[in-house]
Steps between C-alpha positions, in 0.01 A plus 500: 500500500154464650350665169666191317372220765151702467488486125663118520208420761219651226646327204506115670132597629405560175662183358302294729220641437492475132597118552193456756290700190616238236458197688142617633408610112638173397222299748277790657402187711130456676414616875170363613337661824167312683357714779094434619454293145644771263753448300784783368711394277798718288872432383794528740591841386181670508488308894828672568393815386225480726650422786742774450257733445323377850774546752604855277150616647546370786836649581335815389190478717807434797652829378217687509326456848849503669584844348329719797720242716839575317484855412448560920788265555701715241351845674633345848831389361575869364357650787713312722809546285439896499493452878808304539652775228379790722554332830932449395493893356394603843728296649790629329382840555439482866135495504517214722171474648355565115724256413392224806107573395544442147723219535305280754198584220705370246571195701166390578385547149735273346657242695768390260661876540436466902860447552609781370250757569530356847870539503477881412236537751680383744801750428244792486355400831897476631595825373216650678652323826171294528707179582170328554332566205774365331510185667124458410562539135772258513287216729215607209723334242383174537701135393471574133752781468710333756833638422390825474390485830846387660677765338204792629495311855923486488506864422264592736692318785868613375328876523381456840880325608321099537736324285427197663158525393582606140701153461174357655341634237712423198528163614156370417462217320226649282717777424809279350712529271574869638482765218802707412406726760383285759866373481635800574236588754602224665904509549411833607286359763760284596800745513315745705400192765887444535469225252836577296593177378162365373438867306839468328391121389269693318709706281503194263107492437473899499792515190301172293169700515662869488313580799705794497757743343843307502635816702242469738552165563917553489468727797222242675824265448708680699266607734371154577844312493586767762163449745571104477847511564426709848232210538703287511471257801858342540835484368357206272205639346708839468765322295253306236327852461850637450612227229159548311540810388562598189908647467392865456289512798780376685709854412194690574578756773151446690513138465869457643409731777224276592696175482758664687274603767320201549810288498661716785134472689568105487866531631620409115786763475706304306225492227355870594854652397585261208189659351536816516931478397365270219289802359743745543767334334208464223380792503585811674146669708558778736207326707682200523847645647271711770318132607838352479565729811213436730494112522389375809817284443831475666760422250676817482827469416361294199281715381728849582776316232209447255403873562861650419502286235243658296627831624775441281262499176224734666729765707172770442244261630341686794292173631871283473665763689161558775553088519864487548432771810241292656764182498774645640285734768336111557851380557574790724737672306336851461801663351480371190138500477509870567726562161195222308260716661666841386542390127139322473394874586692666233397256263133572530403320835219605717299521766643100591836618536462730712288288724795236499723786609266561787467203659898465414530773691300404745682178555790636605370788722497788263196638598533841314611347131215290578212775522629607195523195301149458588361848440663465164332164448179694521562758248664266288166360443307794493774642212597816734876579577697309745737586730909394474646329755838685646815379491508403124766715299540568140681285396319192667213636297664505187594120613160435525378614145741343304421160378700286257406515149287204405569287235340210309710178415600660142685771731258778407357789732158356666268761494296560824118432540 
């Protein structure tokens, strides 16, 4: 395509000038020049000619005495380049103090790569823990390569835990509109300065300019709909954070737990147990049943029904049956929490059980089972054997590994996770 603009360009050129030939051939015309009483006088061509001819030697007089001038510009421009070239190899190498030298070289030999070569010295000079020298090579930056020097500054501040000045940083006029990464530099800055909300606003931004991998920012999602939801300041400002998010988020394990948490720190236990019975009945998460069990609510009957309720479709679920223990034990009925307690062990239950069996026992002045049940809590976690507790028989064992075959709503065999 350009060849045929190129040859179209060449081919009108020559049209017009063939035209301006004809009509100057045609009438060659009369140029008269006076200067200090002489007199010059030739056609219009011949005058063009000349003056063509005039500024062509001209131009090439230019040429000439500013070649010394351009080929040391040139030299300097490759020189610097091989610097900047050699300075980013060292870098990546872990020659950083190579690296710093030839970068800051690079940087004052050509200013319009001083933003980058400054950028990469300042990593060098971080990587070598020289904090300072970094900070020089970012202040060295100047106005001119403004944005550059937010992100540099932002990193530098994020590295040394100053996210307040980081957003400082980032929020300079000269340095808007933020790059890609300045974007993400910043929600970063403002998640780790317990800034939740405002750093998931910023989801929307980081997806238009693909500030990131679509992963990466999934799990920032989460992460950040979890942080503001804890952040949350009252039961109002909880419930519009709540209603915002997207539906998936609102199944989300981690997310639910956090809503949960906060809404039971406000005294909201209508709403904390809603959420968590909403997700369930969505989605079954072994997380969720344990959480569903330590509320900082009341409720209990409530929420023991719900419980035995989804023992009926999830009779092998160790965190249901670790739940359904801490409810009844809660409503002092440690009989039945015992037999939970006893079947969330033989369906793959750990160290937790048997530190709600301690303090069970503990409760009601069983000071012996309760050693136990906390010396096995102990090697539980540390994977070593535990000790049984007496007084359970064969058959109560048996009892206490058989579950009820699972089924889906077709009526086939569930498999187990």
């Amino acid at each position: 395509m350009n060849l045929f603009r190129n040859l179209l360009f060449w081919i009108v050129l020559a049209l017009v000038g063939a035209l301006l030939a004809q009509l100057l051939l045609a009438d060659p015309g009369y140029v008269l020049v006076r200067y200090r009483g002489m007199d010059y006088t030739t056609t219009v061509a011949a005058g063009l000619l000349i003056l063509v001819g005039v500024l062509f030697a001209l131009w090439l007089l230019w040429k000439l005495v500013t070649l010394p001038l351009r080929a040391w510009r040139g030299h300097r421009d490759r020189q610097s380049r091989a610097r900047l070239g050699g300075g980013l190899e060292a870098l990546h190498h872990g020659h950083y103090a190579r690296a710093q030298k030839l970068l800051e070289q690079a940087a004052d030999d050509d200013d319009t790569i001083a933003g980058v070569a400054r950028s990469a010295a300042a990593q060098a000079a971080l990587a070598r823990g020289d904090l300072a020298g970094a900070s020089a090579q970012v202040d060295a930056m100047g106005e001119r390569h403004a944005a550059s020097r937010a992100i540099a500054a932002a990193e530098l501040a994020l590295a040394d835990d100053r996210p307040t000045d980081a957003l400082v940083a980032l929020d300079a006029p000269a340095a808007q509109p933020l790059p890609p990464r300045g974007l993400a530099l910043r929600a970063d800055a403002l998640a780790v300065s317990g800034q939740g909300a405002q750093a998931y606003g910023m989801l929307g931004p980081m997806r238009q300019q693909q500030a990131l991998p679509e992963a990466r920012l999934s799990e920032l999602e989460t992460r950040w709909a979890e942080a503001s939801l804890h952040e949350a300041g009252d039961a109002n400002v909880l419930a519009d954070r709540w209603e915002s998010l997207p539906k998936p988020l609102k199944s989300e394990p981690r997310v639910v737990i956090a809503y949960a948490d906060r809404a039971a720190d406000l005294r909201w236990e209508d709403a904390s147990a809603k959420s968590i019975e909403q997700a369930l009945d969505a989605r079954w998460d072994e997380r969720l049943a344990a959480r569903y069990g330590t509320l900082p609510i009341s409720r209990l009957e409530q929420r023991r029904g719900n419980a035995e309720r989804w023992l009926q479709a999830h009779p092998a679920s160790p965190a249901l049956l670790l739940t359904l223990a801490r409810l009844a034990r809660a409503q002092g009925q440690w009989a039945p929490a015992q037999d939970y307690l006893h079947r969330a062990l033989a369906q793959g239950a750990g160290s937790e059980a048997w530190e709600e069996f301690g303090h069970g026992f503990a409760g009601v002045g069983d000071d012996a089972s309760a050693r136990i049940s906390y010396a096995n809590a102990l090697r539980a976690a540390r994977a070593e054997p535990v000790e049984e507790l007496p007084g359970r028989d064969l058959r109560q064992k048996i009892y206490d590994e058989a579950v009820i075959e699972e089924r889906d709503e077709h009526g086939m065999p569930r498999l187990r996770e």
